[in-house]
Backbone bond lengths (Angstrom), bond angles and torsions (degrees), N, CA, C in turn:
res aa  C-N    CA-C-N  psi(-1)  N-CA   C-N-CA  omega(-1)  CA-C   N-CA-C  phi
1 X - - - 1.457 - - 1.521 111.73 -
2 X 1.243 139.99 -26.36 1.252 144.88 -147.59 1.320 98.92 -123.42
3 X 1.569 121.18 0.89 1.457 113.62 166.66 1.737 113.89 -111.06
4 X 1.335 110.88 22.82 1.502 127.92 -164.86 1.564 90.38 -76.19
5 X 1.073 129.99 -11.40 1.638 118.27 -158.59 1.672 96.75 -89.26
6 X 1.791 124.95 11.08 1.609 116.20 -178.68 2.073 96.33 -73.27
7 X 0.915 101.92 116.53 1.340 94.24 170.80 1.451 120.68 122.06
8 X 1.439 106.21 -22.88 1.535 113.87 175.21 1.144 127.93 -125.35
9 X 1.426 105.77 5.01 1.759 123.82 -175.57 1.824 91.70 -60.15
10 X 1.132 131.22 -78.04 0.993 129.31 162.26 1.717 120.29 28.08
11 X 1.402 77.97 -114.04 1.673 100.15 164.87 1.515 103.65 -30.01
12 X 1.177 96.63 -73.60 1.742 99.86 -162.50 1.997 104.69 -35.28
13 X 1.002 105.52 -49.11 1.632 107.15 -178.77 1.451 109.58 -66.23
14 X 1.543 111.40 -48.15 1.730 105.07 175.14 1.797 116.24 -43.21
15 X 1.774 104.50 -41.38 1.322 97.44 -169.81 1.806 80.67 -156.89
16 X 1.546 99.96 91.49 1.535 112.55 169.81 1.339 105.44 -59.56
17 X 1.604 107.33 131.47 1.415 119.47 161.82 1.178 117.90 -76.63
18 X 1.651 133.84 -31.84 0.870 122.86 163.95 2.084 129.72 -46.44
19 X 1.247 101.73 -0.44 1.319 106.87 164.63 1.243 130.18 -73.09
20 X 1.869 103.77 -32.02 1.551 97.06 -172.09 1.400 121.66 -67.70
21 X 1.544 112.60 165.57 1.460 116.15 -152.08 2.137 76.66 -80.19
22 X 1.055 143.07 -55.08 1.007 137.62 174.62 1.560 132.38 -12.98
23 X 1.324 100.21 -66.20 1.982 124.04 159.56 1.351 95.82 -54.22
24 X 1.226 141.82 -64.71 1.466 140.95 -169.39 1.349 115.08 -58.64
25 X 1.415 124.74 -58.57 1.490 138.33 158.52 1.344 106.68 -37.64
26 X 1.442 141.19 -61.41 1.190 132.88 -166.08 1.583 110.17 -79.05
27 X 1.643 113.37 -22.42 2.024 101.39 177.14 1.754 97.46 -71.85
28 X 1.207 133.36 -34.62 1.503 138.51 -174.90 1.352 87.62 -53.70
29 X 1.155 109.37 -62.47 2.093 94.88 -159.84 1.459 96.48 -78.44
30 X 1.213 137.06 -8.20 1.518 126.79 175.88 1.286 100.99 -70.25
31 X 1.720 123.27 -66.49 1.078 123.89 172.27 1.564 132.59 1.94
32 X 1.882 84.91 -95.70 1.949 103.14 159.04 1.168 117.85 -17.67
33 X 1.429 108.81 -58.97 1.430 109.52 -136.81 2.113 85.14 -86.61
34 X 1.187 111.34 -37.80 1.583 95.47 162.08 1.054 138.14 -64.95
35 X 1.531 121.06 -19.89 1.170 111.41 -169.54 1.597 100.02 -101.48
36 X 1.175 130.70 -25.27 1.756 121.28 146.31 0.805 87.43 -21.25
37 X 2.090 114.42 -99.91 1.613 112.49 -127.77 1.501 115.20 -75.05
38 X 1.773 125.45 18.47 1.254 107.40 176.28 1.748 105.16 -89.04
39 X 1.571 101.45 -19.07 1.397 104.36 160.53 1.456 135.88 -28.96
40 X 1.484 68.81 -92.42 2.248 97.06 154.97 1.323 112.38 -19.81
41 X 1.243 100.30 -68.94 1.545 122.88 -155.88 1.921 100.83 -66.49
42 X 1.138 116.72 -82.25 1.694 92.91 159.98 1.048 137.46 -12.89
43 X 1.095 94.75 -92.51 1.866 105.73 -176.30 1.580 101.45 -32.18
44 X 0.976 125.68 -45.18 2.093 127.57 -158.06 2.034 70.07 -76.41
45 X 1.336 110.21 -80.09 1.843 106.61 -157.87 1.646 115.39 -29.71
46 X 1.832 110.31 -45.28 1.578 100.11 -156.78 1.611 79.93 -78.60
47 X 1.482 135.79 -39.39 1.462 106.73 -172.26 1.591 116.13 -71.00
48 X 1.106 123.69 -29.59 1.493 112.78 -167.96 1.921 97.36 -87.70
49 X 1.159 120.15 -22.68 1.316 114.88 166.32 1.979 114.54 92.20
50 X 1.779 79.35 34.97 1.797 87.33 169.48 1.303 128.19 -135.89
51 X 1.704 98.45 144.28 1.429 111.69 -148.31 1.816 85.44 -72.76
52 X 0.953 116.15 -50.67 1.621 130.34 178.88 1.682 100.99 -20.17
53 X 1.451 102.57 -73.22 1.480 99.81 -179.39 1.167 125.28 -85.38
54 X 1.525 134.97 -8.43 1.620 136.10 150.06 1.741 115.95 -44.54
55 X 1.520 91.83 -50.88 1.632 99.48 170.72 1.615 127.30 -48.27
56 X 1.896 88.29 -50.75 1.529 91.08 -173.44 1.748 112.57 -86.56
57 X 1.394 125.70 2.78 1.254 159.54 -159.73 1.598 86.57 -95.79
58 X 1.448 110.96 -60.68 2.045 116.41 -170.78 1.859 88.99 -74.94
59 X 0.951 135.28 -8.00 1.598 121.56 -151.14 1.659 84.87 -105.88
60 X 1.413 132.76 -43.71 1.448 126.29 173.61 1.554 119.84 -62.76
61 X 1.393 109.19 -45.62 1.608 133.59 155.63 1.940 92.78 -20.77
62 X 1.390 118.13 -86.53 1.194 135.81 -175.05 1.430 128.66 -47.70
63 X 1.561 107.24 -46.40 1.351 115.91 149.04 1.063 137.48 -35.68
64 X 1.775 93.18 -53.18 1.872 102.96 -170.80 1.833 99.03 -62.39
65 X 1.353 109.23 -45.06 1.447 111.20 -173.42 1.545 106.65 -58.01
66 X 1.514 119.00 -44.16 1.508 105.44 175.00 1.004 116.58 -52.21
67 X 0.947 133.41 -48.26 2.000 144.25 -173.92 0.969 108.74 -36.45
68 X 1.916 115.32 -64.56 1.154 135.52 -148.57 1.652 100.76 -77.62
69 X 1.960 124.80 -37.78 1.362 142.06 156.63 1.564 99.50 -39.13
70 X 1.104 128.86 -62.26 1.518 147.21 -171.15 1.310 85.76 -44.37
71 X 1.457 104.91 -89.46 1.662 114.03 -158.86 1.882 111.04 -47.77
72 X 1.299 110.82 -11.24 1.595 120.51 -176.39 1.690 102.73 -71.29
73 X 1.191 119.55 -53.78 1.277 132.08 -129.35 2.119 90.48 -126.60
74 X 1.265 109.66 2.32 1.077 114.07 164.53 1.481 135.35 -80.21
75 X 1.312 113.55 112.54 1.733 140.58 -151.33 1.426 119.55 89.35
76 X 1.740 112.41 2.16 1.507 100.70 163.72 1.188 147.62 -65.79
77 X 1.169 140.43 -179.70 1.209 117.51 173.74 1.311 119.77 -73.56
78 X 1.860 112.65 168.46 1.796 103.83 -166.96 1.894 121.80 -59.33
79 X 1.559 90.86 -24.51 1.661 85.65 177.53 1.483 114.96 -67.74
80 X 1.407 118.45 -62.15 1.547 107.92 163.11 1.548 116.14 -20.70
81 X 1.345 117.61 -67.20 1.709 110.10 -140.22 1.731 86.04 -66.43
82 X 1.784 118.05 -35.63 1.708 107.12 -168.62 1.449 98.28 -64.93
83 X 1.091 132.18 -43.46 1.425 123.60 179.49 1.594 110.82 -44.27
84 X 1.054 118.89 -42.27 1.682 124.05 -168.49 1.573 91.52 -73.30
85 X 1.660 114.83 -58.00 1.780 87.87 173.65 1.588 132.70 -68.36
86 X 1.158 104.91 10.56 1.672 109.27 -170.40 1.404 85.21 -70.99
87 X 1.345 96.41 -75.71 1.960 124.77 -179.92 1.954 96.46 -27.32
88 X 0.711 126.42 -77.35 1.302 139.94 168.81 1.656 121.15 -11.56
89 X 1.415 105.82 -73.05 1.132 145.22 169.02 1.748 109.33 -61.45
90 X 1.229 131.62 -44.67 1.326 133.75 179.12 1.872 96.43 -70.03
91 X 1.153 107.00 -66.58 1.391 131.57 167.05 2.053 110.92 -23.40
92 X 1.288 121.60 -59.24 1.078 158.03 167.49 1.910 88.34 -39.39
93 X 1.169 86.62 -86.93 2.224 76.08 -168.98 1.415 119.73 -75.56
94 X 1.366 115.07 4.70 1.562 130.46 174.98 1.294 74.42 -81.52
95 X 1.775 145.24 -62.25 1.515 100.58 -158.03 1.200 121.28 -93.62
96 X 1.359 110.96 -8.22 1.926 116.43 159.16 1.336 112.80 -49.19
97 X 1.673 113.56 -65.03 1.780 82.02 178.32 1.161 118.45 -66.61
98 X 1.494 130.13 -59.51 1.683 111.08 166.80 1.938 118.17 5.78
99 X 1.529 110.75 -83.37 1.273 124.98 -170.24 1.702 94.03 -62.22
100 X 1.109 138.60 5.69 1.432 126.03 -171.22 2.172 88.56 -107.73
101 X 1.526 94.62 -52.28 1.543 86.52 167.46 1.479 136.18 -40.84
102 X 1.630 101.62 -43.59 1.464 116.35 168.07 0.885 109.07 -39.46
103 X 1.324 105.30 -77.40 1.681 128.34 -160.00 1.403 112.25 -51.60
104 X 1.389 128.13 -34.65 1.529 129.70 148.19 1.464 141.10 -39.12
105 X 1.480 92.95 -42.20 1.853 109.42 -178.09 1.362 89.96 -64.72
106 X 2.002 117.36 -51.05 1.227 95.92 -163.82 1.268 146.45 -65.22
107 X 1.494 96.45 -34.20 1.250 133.28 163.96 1.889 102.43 -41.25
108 X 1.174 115.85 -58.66 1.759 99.67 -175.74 1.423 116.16 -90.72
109 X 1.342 121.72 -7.63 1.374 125.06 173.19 1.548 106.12 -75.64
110 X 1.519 120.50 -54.99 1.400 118.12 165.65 1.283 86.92 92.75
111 X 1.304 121.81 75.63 1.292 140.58 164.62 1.532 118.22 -97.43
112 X 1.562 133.11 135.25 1.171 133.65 -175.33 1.299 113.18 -116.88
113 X 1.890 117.64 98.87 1.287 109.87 -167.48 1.771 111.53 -82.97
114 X 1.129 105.06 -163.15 1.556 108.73 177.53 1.499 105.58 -103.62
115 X 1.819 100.46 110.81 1.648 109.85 -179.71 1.988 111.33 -68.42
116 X 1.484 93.69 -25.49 1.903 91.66 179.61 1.681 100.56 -60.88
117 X 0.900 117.86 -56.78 1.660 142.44 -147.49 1.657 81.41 -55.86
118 X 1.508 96.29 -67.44 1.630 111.29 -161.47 1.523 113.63 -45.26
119 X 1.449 117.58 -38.52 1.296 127.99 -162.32 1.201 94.91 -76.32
120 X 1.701 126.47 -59.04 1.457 127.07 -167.54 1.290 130.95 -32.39
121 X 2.339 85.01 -62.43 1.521 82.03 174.52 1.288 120.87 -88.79
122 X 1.645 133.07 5.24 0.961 142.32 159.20 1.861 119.67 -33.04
123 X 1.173 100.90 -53.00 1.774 118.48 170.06 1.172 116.45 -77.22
124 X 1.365 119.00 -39.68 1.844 116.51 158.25 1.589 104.39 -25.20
125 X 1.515 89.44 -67.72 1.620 110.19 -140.22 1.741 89.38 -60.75
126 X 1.513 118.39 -38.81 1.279 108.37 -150.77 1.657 107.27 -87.71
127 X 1.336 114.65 -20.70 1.767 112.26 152.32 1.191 129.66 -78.39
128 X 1.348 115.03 2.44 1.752 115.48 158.18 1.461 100.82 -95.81
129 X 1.493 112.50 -41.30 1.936 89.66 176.21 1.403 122.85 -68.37
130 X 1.408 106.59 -26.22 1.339 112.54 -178.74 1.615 131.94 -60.42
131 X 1.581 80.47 -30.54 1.654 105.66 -176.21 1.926 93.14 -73.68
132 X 1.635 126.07 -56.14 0.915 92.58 -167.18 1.689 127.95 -100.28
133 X 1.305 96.59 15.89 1.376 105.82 170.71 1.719 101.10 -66.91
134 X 1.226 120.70 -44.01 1.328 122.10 -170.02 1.531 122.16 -54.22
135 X 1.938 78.29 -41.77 1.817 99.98 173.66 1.550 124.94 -51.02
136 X 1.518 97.04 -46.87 1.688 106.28 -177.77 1.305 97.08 -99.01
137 X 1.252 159.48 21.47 1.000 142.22 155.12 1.782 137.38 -21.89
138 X 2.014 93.75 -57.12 1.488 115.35 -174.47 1.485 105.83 -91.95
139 X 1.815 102.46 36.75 1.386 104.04 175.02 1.622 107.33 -138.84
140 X 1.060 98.44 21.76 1.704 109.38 -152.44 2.083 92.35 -99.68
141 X 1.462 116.39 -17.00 1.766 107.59 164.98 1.466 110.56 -105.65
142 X 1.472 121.99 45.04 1.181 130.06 -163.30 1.809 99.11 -94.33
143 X 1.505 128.06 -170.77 1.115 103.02 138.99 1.644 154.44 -73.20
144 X 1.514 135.18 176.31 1.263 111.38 178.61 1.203 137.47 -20.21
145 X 1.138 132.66 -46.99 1.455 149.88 -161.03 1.549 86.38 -79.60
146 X 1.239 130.00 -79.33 1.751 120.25 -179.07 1.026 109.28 -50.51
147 X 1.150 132.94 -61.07 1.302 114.89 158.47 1.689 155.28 0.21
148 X 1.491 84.91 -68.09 1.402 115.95 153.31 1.514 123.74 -36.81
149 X 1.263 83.98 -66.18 2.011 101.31 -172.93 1.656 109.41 -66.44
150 X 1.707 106.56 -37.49 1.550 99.69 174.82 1.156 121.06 -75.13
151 X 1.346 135.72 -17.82 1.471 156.63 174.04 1.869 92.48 -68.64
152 X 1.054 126.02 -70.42 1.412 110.26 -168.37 1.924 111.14 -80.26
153 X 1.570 115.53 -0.73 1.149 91.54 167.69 1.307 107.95 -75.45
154 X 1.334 116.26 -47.53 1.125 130.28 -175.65 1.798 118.78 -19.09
155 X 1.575 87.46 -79.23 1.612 118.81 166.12 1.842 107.75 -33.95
156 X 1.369 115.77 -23.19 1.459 118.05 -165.73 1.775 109.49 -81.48
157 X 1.450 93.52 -43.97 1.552 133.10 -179.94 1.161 96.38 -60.41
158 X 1.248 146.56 -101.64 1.852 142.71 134.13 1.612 114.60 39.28
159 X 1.470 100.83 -77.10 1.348 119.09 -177.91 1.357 110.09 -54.25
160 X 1.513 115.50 -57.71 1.210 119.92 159.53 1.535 123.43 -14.33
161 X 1.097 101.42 -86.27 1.859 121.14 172.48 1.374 103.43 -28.57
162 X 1.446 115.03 -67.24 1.661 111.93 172.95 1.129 117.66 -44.78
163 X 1.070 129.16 -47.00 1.569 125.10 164.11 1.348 131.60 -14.95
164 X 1.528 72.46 -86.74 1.695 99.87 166.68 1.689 114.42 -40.99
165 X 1.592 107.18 -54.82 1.665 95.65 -177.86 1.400 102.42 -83.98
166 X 0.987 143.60 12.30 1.713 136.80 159.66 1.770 118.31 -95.83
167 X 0.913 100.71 -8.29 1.703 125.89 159.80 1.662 99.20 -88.92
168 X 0.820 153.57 -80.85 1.382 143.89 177.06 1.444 125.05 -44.14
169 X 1.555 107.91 -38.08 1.160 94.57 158.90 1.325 140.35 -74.90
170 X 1.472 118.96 -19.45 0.743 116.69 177.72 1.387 134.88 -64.37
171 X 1.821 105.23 -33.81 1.254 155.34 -169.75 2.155 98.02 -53.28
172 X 1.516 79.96 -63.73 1.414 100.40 176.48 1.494 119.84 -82.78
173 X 1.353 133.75 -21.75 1.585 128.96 173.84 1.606 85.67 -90.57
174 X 1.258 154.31 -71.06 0.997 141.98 -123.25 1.776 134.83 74.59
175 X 2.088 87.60 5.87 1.532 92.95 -167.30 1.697 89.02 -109.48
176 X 1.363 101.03 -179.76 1.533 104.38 170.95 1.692 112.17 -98.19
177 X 1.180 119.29 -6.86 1.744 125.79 -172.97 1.573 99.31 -52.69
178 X 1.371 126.76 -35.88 1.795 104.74 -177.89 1.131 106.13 -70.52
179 X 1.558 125.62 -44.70 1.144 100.76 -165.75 1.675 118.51 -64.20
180 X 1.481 130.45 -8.03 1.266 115.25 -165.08 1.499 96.12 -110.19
181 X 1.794 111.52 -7.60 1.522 95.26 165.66 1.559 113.40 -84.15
182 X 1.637 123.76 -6.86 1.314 117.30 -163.37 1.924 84.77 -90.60
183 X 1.664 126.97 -6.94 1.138 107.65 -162.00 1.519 91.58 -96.83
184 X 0.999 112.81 -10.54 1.680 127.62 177.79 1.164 109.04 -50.68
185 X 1.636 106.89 -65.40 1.418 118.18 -169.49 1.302 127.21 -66.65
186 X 1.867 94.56 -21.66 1.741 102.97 178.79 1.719 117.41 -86.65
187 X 1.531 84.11 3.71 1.742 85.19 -175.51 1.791 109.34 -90.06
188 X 1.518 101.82 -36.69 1.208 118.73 164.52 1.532 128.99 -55.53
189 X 1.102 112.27 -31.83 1.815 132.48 -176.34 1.672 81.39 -76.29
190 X 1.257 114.27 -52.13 1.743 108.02 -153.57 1.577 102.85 -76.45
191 X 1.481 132.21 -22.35 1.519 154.62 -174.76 1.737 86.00 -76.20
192 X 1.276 134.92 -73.08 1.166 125.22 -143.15 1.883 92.86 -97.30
193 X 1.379 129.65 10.43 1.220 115.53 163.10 1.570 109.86 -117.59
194 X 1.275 99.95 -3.83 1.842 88.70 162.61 1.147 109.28 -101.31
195 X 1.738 146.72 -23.78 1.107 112.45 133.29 1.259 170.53 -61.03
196 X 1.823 103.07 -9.14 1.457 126.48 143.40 1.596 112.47 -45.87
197 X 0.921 127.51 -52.77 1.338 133.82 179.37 1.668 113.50 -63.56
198 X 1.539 120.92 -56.20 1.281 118.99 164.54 1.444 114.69 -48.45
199 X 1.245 112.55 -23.26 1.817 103.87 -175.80 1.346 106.05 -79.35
200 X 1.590 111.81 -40.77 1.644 107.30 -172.58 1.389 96.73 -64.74
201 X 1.362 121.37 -47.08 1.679 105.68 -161.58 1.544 115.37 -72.21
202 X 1.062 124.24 -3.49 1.428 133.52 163.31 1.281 98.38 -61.81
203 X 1.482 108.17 -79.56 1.433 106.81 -172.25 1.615 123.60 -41.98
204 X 1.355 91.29 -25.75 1.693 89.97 176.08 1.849 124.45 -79.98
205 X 1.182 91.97 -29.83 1.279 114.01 161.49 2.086 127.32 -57.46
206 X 0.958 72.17 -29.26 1.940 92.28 -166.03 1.660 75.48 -95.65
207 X 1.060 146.95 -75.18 1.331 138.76 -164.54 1.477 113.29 -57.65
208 X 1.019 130.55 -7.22 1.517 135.26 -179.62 1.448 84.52 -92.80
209 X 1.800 128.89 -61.68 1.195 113.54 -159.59 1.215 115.23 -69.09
210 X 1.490 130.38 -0.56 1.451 134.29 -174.28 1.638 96.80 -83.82
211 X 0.644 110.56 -49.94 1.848 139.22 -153.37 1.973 81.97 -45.03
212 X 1.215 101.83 -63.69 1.892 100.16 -158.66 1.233 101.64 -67.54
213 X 1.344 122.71 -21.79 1.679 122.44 -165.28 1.502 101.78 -80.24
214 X 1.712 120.54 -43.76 1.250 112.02 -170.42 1.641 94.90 -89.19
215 X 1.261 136.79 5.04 1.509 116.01 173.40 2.011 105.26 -94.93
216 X 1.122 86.31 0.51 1.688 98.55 -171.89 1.596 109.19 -96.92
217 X 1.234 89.06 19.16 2.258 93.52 -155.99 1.798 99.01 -104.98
């Protein structure tokens, strides 16, 4: 998905979409609406005592900052905005393994988080991602940088779900192992979409540097 931009980088630079007041309007309410629930989302994890939602708690944290990178570097030219997903994207599996470390401690400490807690805000979390995955959707074959942002709402929405079934499991084993395998999986989702993202912005990058050589020919 994040290498869809062969063919439209182009355009996109002749007349960046990232300009419209639309794309711009919708990272503002992405923003908000992350940097609330990384609030939320903490506070409920360190008290109920899950790595699941600390993880997905740091993953809105990260978001909100992409957005806000997004909204920086929005109407620049194409090398800027791939630079902002490089940053992004490097950023992106720095906190997958992170959350993969977590998810280890917990796993051998044998920690028992709170499955009520987990579930609650579990459904919070997953109708605010849901809502704005939906939002950026018709921005998701944009260049890297949109790209970017639809790739980790996406990933948020996802994470979500794990939640939810690592709250049930837990509910029902009585052990703490889902939650640090559901933090497993979210570390992995976040590993293979920030390097999805580093690949497009390469490519976007390498196509800017083509661009002067063949107008120079």
């Amino acid at each position: 998905m994040a290498c869809s931009c062969h063919g439209s980088c182009a355009s996109a630079k002749a007349a960046p979409a990232s300009v419209d007041p639309a794309w711009k309007r919708a990272l503002w309410i992405a923003l908000i609406v992350n940097a609330g629930m990384f609030v939320a989302e903490i506070v409920a994890g360190l008290a109920a005592g899950s790595s699941a939602l600390q993880a997905d708690a740091l993953d809105f944290l990260g978001d909100a900052i992409n957005y806000a990178i997004a909204i920086g570097v929005s109407g620049l030219a194409l090398t800027w905005r791939a630079r902002a997903a490089l940053v992004k994207g490097v950023g992106l599996v720095g906190l997958g393994v992170w959350v993969a470390g977590v998810a280890v401690w917990r796993f051998v400490t044998g920690s028992l988080p709170e499955a009520e807690v987990m579930g609650i805000v579990g459904v919070a979390a997953l109708i605010a991602n849901g809502a704005v995955a939906l939002m950026l959707y018709r921005f998701r074959n944009g260049d890297s940088n949109m790209s970017s942002v639809w790739i980790c709402s996406r990933n948020d929405a996802i994470g979500n779900l794990a939640v939810l079934a690592a709250a049930g499991g837990v509910f029902g084993t009585g052990a703490g192992w889902p939650d640090a395998v559901v933090a497993a999986i979210m570390a992995s989702l976040g590993i293979v979409g920030g390097i999805q993202i580093v690949s497009h912005a390469l490519s976007d990058l390498a196509q800017e540097a083509r661009e002067p050589a063949v107008a120079g020919e």
